[in-house]
C-alpha positions as CSV (number, residue, x, y, z in Angstrom):
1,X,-29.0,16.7,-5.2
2,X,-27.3,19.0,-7.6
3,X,-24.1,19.0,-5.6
4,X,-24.0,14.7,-6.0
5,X,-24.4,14.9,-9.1
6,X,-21.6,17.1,-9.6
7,X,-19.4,15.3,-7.6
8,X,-20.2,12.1,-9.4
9,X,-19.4,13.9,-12.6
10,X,-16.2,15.4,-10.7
11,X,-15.2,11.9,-9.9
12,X,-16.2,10.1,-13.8
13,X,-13.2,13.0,-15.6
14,X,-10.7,12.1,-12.9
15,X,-10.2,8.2,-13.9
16,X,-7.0,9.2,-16.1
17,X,-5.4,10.8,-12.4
18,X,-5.7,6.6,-10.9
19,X,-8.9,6.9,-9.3
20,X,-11.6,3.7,-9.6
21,X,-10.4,0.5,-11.2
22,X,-9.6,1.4,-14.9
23,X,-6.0,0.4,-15.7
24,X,-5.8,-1.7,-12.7
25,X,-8.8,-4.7,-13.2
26,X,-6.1,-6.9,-15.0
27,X,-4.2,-6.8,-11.7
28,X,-6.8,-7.9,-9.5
29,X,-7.9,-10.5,-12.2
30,X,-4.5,-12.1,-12.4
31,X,-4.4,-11.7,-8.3
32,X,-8.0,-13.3,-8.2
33,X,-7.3,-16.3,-10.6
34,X,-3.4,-17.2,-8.4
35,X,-5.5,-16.9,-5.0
36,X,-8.1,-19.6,-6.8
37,X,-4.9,-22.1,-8.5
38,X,-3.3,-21.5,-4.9
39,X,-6.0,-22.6,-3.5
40,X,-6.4,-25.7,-5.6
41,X,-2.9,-26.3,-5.4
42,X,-3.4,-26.7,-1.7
43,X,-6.4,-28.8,-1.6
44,X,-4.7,-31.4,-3.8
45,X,-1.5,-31.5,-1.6
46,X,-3.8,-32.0,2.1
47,X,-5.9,-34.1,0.2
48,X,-8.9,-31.7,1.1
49,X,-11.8,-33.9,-0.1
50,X,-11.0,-36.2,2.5
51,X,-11.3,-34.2,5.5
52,X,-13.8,-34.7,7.9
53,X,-15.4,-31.7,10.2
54,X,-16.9,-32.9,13.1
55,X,-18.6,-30.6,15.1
56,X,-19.2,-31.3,19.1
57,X,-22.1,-29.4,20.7
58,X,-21.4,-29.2,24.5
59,X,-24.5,-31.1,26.1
């Protein structure tokens, strides 16, 4: 186990190189909030509420 934990140590000192999510959790926060207006966006325009699903099981 020694060797993990030196590796996870190894890999905690190299976040200012780009590894892990540090600078970059903004990104995939603004990403994540345009994905969920996009997707509001587009259940308002096909009127999504008012879809119907029916599903035929083969008899």
């Amino acid at each position: 186990m020694p060797y993990l934990k030196q590796s996870l140590t190894r890999y905690a000192r190299q976040r200012d190189e780009g590894m892990g999510c540090g600078s970059s959790c903004l990104i995939h926060l603004v990403m994540l909030v345009m994905l969920v207006v996009a997707i509001i966006i587009w259940c308002i325009r096909n009127r999504a509420w008012e879809l119907v699903i029916t599903i035929i099981f083969p008899e």
